[in-house]
PQR file of N, CA, C, O and H, with PARSE charges and radii, in Angstrom:
ATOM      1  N   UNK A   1     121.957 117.775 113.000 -0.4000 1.5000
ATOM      2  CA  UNK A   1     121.130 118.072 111.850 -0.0000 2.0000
ATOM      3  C   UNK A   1     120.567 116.778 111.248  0.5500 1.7000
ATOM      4  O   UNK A   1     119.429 116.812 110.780 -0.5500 1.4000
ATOM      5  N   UNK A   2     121.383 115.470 111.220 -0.4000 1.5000
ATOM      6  CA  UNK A   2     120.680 114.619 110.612 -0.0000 2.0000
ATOM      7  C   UNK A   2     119.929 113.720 111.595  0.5500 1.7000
ATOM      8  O   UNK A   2     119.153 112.874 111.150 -0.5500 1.4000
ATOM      9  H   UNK A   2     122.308 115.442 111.601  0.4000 1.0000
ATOM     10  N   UNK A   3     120.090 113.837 112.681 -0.4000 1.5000
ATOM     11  CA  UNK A   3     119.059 113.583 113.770 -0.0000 2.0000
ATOM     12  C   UNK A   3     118.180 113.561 113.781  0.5500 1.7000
ATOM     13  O   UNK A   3     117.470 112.611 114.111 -0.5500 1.4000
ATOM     14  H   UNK A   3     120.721 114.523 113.042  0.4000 1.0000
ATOM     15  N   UNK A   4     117.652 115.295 113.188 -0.4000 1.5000
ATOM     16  CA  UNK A   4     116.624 115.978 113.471 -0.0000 2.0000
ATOM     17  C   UNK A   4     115.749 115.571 112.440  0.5500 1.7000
ATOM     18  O   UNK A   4     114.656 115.054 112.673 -0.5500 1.4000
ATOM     19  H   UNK A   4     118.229 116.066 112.921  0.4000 1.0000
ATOM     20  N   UNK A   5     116.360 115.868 110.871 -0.4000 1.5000
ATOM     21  CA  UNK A   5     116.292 114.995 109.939 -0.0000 2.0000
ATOM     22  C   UNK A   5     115.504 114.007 110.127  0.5500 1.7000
ATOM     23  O   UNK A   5     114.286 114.177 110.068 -0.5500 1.4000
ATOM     24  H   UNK A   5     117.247 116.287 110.682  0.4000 1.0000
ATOM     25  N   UNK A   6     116.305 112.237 110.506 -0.4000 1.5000
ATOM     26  CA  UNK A   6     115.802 111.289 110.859 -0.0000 2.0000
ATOM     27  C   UNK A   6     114.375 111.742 111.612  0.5500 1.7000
ATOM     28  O   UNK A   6     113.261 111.902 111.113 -0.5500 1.4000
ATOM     29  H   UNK A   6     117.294 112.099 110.554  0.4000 1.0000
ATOM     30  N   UNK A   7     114.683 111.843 112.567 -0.4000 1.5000
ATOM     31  CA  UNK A   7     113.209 112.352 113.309 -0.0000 2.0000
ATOM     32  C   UNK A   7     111.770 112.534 112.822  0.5500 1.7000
ATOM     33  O   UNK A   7     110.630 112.072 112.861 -0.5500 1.4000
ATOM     34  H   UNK A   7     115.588 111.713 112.972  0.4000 1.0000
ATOM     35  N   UNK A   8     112.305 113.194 112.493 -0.4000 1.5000
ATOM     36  CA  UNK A   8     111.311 113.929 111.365 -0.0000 2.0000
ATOM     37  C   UNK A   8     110.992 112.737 110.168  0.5500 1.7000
ATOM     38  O   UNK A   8     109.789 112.529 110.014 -0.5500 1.4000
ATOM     39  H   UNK A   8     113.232 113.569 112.461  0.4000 1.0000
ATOM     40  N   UNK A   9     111.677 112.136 109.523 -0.4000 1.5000
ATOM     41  CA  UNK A   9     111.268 111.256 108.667 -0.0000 2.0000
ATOM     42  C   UNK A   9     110.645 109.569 109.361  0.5500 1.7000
ATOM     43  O   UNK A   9     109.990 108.796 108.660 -0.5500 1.4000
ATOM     44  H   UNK A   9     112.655 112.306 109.648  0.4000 1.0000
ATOM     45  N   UNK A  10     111.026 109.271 110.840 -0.4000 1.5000
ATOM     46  CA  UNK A  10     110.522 108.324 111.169 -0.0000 2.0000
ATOM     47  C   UNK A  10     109.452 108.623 112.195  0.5500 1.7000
ATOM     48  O   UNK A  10     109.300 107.853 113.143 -0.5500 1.4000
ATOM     49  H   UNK A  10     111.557 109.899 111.409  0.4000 1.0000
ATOM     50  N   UNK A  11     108.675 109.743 112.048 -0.4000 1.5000
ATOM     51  CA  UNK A  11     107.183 110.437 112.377 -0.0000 2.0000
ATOM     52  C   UNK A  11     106.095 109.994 111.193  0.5500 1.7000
ATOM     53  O   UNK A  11     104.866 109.938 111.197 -0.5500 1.4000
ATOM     54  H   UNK A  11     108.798 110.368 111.277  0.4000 1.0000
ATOM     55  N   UNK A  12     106.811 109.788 110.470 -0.4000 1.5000
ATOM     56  CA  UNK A  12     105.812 109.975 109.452 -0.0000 2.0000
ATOM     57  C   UNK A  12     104.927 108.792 108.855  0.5500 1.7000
ATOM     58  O   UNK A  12     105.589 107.767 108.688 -0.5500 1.4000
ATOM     59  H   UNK A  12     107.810 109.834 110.467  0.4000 1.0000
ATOM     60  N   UNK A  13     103.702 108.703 108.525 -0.4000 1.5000
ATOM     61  CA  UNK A  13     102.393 108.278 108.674 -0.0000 2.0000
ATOM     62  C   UNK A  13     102.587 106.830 107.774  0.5500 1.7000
ATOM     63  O   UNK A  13     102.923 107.091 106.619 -0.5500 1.4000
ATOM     64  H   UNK A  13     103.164 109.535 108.660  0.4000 1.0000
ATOM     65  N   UNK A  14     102.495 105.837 107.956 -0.4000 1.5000
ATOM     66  CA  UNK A  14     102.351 104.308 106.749 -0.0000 2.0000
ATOM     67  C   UNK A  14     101.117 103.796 106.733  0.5500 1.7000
ATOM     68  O   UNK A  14     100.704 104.020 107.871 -0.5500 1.4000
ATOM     69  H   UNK A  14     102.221 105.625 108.894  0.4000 1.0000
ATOM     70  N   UNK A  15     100.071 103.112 105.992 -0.4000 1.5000
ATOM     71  CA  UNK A  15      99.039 102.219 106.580 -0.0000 2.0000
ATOM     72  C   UNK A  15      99.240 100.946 106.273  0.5500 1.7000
ATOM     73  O   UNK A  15      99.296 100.450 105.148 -0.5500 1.4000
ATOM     74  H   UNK A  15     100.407 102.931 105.068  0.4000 1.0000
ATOM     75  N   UNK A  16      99.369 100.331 107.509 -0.4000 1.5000
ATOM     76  CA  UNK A  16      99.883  99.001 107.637 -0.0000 2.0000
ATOM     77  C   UNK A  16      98.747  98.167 107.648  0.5500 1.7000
ATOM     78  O   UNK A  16      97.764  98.748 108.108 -0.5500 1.4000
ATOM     79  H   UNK A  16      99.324 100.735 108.423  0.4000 1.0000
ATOM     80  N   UNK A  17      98.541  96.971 107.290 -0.4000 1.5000
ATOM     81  CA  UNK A  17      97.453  96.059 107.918 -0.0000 2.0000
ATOM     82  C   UNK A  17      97.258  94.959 108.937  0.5500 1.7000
ATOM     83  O   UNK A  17      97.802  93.894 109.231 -0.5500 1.4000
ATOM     84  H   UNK A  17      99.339  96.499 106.917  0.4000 1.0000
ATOM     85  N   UNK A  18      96.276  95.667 109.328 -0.4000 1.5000
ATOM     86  CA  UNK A  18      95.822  94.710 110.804 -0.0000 2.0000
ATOM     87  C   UNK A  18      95.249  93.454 110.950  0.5500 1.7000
ATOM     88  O   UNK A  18      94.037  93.364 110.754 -0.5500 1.4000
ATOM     89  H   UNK A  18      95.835  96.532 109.090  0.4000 1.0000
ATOM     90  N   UNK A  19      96.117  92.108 111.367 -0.4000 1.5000
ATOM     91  CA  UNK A  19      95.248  90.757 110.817 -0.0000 2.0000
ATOM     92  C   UNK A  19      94.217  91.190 111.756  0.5500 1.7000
ATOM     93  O   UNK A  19      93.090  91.148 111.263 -0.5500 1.4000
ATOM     94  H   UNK A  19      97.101  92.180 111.526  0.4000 1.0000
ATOM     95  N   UNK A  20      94.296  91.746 113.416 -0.4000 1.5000
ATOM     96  CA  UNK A  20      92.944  91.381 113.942 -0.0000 2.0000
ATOM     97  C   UNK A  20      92.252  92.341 113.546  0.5500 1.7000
ATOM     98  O   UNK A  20      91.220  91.758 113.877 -0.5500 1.4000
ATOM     99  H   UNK A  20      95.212  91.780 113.816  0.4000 1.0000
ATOM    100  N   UNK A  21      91.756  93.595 113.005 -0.4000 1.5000
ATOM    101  CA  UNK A  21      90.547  94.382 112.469 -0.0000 2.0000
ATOM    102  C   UNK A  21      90.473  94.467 111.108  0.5500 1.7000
ATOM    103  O   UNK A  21      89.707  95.244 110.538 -0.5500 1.4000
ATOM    104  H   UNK A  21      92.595  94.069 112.736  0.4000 1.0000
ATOM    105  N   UNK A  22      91.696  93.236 110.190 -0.4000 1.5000
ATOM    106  CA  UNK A  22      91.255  92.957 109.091 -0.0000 2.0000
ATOM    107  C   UNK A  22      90.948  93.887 107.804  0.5500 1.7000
ATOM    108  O   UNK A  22      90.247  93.842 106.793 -0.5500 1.4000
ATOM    109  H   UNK A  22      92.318  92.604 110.654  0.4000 1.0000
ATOM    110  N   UNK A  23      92.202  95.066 108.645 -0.4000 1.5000
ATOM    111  CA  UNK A  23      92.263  96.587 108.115 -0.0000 2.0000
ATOM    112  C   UNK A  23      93.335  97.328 107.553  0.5500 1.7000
ATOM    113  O   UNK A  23      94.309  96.578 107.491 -0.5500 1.4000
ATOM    114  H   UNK A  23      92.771  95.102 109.466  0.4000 1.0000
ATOM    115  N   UNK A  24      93.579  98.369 107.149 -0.4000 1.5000
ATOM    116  CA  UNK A  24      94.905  98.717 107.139 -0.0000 2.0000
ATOM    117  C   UNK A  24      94.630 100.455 108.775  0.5500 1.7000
ATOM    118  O   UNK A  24      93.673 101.219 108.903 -0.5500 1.4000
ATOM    119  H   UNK A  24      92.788  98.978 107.200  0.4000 1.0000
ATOM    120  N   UNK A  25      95.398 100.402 109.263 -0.4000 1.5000
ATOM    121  CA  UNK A  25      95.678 101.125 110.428 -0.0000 2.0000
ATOM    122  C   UNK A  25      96.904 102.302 110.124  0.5500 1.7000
ATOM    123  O   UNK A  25      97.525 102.151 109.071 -0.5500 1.4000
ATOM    124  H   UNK A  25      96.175  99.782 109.159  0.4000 1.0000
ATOM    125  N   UNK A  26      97.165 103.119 110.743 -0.4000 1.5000
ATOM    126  CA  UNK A  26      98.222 104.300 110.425 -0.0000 2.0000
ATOM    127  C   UNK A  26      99.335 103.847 111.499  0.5500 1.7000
ATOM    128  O   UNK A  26      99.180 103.412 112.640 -0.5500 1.4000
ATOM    129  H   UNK A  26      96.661 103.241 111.598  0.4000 1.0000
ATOM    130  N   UNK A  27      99.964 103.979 111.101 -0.4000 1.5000
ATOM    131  CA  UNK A  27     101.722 103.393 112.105 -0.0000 2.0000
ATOM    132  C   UNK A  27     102.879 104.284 111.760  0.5500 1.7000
ATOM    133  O   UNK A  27     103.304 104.170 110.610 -0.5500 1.4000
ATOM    134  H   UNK A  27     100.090 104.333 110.174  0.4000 1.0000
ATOM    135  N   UNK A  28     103.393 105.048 112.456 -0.4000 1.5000
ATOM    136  CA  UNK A  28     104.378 105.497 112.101 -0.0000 2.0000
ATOM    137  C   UNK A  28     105.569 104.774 111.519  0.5500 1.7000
ATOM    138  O   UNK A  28     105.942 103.637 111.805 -0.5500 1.4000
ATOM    139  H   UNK A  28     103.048 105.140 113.390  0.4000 1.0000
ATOM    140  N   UNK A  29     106.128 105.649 110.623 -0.4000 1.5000
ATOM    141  CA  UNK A  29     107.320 104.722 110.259 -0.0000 2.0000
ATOM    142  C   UNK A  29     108.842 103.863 110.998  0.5500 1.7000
ATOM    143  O   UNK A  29     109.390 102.824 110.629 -0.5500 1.4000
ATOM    144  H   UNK A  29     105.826 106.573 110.390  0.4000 1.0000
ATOM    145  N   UNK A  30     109.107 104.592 111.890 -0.4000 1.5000
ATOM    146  CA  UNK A  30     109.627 104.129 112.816 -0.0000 2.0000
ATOM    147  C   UNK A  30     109.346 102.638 113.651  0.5500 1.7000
ATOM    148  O   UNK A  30     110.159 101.885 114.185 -0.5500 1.4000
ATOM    149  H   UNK A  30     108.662 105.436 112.190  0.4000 1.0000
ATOM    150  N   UNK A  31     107.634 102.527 113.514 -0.4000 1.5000
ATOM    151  CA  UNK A  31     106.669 101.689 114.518 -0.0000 2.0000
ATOM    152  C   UNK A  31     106.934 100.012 113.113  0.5500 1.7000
ATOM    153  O   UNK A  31     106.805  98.831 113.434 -0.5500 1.4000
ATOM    154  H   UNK A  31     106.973 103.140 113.079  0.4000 1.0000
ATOM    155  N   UNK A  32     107.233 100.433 111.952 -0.4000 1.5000
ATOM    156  CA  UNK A  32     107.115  99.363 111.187 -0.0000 2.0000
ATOM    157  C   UNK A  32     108.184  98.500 111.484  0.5500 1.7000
ATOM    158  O   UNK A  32     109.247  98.846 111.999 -0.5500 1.4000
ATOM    159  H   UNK A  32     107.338 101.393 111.691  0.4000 1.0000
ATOM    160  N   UNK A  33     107.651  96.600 110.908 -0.4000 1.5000
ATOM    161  CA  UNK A  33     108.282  95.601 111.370 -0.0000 2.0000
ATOM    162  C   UNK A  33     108.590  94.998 110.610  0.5500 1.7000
ATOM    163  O   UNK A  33     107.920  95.261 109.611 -0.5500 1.4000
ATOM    164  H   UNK A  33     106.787  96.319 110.489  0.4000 1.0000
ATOM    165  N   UNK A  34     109.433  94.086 110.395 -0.4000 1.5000
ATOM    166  CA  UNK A  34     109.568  93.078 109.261 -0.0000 2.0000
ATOM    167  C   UNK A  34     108.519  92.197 108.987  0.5500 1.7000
ATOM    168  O   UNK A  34     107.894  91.919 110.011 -0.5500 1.4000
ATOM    169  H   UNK A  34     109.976  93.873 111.207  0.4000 1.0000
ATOM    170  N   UNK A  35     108.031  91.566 107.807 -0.4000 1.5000
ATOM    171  CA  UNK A  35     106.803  91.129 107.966 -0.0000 2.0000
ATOM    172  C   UNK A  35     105.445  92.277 107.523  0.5500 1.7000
ATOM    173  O   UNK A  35     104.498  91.823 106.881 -0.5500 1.4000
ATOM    174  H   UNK A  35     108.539  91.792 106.975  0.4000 1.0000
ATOM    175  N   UNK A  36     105.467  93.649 107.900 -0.4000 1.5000
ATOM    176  CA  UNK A  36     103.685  94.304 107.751 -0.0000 2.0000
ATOM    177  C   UNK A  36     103.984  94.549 105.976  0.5500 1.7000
ATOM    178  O   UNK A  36     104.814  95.026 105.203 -0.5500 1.4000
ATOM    179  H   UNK A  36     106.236  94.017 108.422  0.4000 1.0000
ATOM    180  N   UNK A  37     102.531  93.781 106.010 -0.4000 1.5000
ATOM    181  CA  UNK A  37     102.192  94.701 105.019 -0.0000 2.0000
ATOM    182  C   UNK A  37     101.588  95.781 105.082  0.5500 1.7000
ATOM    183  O   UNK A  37     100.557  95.930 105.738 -0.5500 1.4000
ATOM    184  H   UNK A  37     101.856  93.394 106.638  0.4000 1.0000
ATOM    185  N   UNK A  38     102.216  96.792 104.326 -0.4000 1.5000
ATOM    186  CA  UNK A  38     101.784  98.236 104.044 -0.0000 2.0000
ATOM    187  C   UNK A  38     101.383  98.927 102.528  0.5500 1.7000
ATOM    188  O   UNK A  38     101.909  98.638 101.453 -0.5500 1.4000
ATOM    189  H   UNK A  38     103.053  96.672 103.793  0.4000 1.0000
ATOM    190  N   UNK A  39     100.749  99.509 102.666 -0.4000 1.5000
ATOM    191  CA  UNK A  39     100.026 100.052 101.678 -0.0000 2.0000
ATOM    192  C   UNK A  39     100.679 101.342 101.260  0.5500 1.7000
ATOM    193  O   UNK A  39     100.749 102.145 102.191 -0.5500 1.4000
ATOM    194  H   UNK A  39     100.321  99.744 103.539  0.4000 1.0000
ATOM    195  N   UNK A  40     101.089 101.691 100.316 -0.4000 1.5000
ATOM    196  CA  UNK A  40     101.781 102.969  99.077 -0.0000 2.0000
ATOM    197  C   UNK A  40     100.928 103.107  98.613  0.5500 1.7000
ATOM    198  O   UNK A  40     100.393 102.060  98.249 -0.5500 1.4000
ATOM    199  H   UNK A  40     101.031 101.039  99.560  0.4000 1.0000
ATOM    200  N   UNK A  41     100.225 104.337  98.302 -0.4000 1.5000
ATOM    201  CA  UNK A  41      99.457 105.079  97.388 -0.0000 2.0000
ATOM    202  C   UNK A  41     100.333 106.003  96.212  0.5500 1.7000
ATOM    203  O   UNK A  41     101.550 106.006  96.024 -0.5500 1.4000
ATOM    204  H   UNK A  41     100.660 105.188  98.598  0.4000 1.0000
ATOM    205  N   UNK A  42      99.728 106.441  95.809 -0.4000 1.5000
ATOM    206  CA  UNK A  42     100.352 106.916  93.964 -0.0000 2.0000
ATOM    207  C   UNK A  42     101.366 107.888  94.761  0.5500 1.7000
ATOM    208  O   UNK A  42     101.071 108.036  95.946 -0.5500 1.4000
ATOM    209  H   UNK A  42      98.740 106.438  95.962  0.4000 1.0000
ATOM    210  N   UNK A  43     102.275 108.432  94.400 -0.4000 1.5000
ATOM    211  CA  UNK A  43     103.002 109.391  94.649 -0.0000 2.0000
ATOM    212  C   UNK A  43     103.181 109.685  96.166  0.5500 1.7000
ATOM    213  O   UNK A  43     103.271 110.825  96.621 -0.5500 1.4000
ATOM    214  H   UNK A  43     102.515 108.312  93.436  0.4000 1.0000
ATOM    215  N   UNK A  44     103.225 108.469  96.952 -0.4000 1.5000
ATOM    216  CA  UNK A  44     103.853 108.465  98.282 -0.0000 2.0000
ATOM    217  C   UNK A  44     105.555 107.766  98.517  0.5500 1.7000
ATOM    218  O   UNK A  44     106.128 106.873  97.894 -0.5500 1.4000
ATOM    219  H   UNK A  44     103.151 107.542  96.582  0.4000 1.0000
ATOM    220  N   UNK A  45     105.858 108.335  99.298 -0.4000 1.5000
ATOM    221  CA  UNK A  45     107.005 108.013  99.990 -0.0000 2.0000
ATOM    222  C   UNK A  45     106.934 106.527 100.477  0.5500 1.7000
ATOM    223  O   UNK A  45     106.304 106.131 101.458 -0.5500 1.4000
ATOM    224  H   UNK A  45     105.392 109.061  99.804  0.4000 1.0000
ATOM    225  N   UNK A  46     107.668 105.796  99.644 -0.4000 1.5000
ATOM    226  CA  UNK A  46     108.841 104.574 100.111 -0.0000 2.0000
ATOM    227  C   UNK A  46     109.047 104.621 101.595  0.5500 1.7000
ATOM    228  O   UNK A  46     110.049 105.216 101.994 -0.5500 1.4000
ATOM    229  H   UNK A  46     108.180 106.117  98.848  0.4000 1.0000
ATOM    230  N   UNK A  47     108.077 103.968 102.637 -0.4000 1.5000
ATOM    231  CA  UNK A  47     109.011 104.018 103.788 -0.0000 2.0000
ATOM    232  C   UNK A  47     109.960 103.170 104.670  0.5500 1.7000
ATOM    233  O   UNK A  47     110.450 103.133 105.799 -0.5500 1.4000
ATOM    234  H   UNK A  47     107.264 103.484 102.313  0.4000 1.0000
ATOM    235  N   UNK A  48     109.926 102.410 103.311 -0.4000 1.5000
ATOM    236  CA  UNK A  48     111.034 100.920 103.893 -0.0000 2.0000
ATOM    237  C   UNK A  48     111.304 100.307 102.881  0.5500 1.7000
ATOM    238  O   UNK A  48     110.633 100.515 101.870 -0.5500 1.4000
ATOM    239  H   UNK A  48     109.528 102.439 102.394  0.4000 1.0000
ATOM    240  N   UNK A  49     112.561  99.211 102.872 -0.4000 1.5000
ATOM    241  CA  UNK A  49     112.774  98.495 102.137 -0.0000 2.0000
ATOM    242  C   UNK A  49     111.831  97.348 101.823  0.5500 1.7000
ATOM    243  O   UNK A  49     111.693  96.358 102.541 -0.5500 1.4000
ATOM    244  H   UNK A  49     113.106  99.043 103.693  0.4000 1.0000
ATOM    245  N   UNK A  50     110.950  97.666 100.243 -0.4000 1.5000
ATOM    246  CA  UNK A  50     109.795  96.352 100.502 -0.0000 2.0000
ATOM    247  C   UNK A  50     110.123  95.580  99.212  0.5500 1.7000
ATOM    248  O   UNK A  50     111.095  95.605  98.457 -0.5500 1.4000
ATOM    249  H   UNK A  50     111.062  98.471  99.660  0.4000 1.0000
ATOM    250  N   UNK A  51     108.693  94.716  99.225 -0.4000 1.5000
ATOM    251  CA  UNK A  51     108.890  93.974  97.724 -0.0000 2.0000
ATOM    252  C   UNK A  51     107.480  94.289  97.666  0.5500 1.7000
ATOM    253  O   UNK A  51     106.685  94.401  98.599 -0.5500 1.4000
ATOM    254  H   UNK A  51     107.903  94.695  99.838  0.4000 1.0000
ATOM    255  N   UNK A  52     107.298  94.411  96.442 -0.4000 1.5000
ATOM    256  CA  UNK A  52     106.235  94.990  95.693 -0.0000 2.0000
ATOM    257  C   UNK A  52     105.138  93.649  95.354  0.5500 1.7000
ATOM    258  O   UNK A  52     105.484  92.912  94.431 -0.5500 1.4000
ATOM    259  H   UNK A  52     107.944  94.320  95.684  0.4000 1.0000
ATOM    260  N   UNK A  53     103.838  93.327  96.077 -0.4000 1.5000
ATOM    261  CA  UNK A  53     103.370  92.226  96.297 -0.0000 2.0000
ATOM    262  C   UNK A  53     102.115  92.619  94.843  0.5500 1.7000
ATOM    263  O   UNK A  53     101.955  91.735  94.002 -0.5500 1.4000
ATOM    264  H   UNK A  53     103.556  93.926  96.826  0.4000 1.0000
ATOM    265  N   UNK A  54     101.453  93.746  94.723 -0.4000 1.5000
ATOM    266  CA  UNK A  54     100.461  94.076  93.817 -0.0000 2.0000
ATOM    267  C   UNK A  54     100.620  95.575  93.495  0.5500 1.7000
ATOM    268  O   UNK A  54     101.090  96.417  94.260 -0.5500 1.4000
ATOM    269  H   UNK A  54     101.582  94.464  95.407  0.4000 1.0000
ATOM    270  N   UNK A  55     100.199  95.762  92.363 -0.4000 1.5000
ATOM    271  CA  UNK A  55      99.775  97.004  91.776 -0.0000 2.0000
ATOM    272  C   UNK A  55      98.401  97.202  91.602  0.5500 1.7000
ATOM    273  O   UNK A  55      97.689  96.217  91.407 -0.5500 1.4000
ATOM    274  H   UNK A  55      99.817  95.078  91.741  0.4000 1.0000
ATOM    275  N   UNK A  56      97.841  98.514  91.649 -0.4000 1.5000
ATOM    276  CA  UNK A  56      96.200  98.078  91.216 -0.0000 2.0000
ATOM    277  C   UNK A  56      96.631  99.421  89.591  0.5500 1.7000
ATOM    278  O   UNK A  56      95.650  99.738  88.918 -0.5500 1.4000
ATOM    279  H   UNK A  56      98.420  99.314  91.808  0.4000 1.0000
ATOM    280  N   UNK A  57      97.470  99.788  89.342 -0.4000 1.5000
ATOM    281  CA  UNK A  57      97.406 100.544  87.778 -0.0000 2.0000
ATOM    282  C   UNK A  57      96.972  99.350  86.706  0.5500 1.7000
ATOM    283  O   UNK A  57      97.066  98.127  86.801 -0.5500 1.4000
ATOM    284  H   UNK A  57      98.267  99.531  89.889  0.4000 1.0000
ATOM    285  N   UNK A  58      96.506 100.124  85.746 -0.4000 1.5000
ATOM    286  CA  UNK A  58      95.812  99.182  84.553 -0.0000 2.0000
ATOM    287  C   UNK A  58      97.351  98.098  84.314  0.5500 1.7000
ATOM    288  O   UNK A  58      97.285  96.929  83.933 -0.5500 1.4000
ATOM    289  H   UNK A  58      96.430 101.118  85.669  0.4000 1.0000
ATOM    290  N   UNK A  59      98.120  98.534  84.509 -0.4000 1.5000
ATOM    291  CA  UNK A  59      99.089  97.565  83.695 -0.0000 2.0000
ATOM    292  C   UNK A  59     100.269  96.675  84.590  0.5500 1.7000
ATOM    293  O   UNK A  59     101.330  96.130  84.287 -0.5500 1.4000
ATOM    294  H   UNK A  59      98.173  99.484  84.818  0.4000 1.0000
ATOM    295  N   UNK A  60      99.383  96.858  86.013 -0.4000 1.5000
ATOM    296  CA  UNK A  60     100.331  96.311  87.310 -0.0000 2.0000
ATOM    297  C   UNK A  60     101.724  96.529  87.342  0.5500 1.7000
ATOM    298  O   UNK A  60     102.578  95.803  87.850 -0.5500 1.4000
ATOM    299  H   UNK A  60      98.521  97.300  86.259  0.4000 1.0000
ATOM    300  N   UNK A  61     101.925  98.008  86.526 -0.4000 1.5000
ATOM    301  CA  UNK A  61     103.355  98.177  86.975 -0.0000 2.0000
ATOM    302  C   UNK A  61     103.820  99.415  88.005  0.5500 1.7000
ATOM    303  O   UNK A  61     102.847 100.088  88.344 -0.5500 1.4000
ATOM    304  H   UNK A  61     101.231  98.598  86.113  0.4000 1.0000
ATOM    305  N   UNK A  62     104.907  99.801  88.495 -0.4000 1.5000
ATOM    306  CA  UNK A  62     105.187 100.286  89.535 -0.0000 2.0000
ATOM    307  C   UNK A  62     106.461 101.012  89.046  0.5500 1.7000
ATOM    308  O   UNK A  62     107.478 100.333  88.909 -0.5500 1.4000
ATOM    309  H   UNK A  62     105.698  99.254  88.220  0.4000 1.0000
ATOM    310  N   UNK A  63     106.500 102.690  88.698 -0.4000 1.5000
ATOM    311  CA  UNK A  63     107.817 103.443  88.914 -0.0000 2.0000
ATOM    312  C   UNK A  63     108.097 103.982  90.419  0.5500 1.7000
ATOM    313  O   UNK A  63     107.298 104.372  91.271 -0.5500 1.4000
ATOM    314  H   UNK A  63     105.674 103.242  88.810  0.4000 1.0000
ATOM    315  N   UNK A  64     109.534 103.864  90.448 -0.4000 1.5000
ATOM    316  CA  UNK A  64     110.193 104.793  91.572 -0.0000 2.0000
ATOM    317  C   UNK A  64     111.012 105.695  91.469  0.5500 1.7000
ATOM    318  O   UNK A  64     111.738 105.629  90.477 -0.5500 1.4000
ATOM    319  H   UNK A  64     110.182 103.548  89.756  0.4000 1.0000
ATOM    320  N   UNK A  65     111.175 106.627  92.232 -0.4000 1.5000
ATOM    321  CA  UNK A  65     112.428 107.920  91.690 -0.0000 2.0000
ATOM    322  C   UNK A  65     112.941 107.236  93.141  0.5500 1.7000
ATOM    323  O   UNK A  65     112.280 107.067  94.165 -0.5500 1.4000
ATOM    324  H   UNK A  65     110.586 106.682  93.038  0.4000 1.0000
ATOM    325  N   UNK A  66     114.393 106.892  92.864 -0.4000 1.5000
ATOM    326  CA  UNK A  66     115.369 106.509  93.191 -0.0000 2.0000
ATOM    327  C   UNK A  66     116.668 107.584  93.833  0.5500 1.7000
ATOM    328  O   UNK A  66     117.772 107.199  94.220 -0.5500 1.4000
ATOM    329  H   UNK A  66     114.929 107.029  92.031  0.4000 1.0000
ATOM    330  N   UNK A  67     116.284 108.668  93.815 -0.4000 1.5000
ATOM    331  CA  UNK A  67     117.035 109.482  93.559 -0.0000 2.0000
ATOM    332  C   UNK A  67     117.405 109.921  95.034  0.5500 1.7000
ATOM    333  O   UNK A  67     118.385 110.657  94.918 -0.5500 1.4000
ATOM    334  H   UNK A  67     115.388 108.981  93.500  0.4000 1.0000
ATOM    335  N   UNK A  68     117.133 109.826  96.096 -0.4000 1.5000
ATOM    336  CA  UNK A  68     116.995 110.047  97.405 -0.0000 2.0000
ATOM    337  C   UNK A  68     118.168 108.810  97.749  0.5500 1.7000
ATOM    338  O   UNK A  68     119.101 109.168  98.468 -0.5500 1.4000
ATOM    339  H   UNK A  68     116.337 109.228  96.191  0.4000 1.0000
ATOM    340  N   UNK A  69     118.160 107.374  97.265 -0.4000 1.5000
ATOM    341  CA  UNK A  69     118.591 106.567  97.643 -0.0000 2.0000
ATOM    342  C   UNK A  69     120.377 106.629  97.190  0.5500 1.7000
ATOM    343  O   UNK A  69     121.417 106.439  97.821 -0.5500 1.4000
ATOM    344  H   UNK A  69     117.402 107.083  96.681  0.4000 1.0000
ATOM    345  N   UNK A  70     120.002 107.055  95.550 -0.4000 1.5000
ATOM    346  CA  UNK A  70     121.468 107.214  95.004 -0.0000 2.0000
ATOM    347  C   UNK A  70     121.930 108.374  94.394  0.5500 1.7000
ATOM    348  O   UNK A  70     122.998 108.371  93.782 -0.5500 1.4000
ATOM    349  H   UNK A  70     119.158 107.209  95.037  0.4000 1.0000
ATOM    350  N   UNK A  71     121.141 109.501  94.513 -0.4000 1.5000
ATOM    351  CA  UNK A  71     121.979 110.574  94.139 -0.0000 2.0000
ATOM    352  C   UNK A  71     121.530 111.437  92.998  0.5500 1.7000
ATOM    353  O   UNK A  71     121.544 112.658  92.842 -0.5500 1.4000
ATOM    354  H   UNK A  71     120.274 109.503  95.010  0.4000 1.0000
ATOM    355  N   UNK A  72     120.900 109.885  91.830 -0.4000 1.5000
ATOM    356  CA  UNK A  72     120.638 110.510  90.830 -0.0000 2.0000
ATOM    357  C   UNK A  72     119.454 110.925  90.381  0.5500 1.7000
ATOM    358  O   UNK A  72     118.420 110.271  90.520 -0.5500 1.4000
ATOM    359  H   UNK A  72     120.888 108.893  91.958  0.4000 1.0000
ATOM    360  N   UNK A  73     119.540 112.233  89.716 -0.4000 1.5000
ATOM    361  CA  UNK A  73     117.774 112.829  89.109 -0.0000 2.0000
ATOM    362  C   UNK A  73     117.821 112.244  87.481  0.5500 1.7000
ATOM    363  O   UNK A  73     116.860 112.423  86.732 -0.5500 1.4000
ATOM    364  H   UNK A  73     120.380 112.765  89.604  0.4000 1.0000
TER
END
């Protein structure tokens, strides 16, 4: 079950950027490396452990629900 789980969660879609087309590209999550930068849009899924390089909200800040990671709502 948590296999299947996993599976299923490292299918799923990131846009990473490409130094050579100078782009961001779709990569599965699984396919990500240490090093890409990737792009989060408003109310997307966290798909790795990152550090938060920019915000574009008026006030460059950034919430997360945490709650997947530790339990709590």
């Amino acid at each position: 079950k948590r296999w299947r789980s996993d599976s299923y969660i490292n299918k799923q879609i990131a846009e990473v950027y490409d130094k050579t087309s100078k782009s961001f590209i779709e990569c599965k999550w699984e396919d990500l490396n240490v090093g890409n930068v990737v792009r989060v849009r408003a109310d997307q899924v966290v798909p790795a452990d990152i550090l938060l390089l920019a915000s574009s909200s008026c006030e460059s800040t950034c919430y997360l629900d945490t709650a997947a990671i530790d339990g709590e709502t």
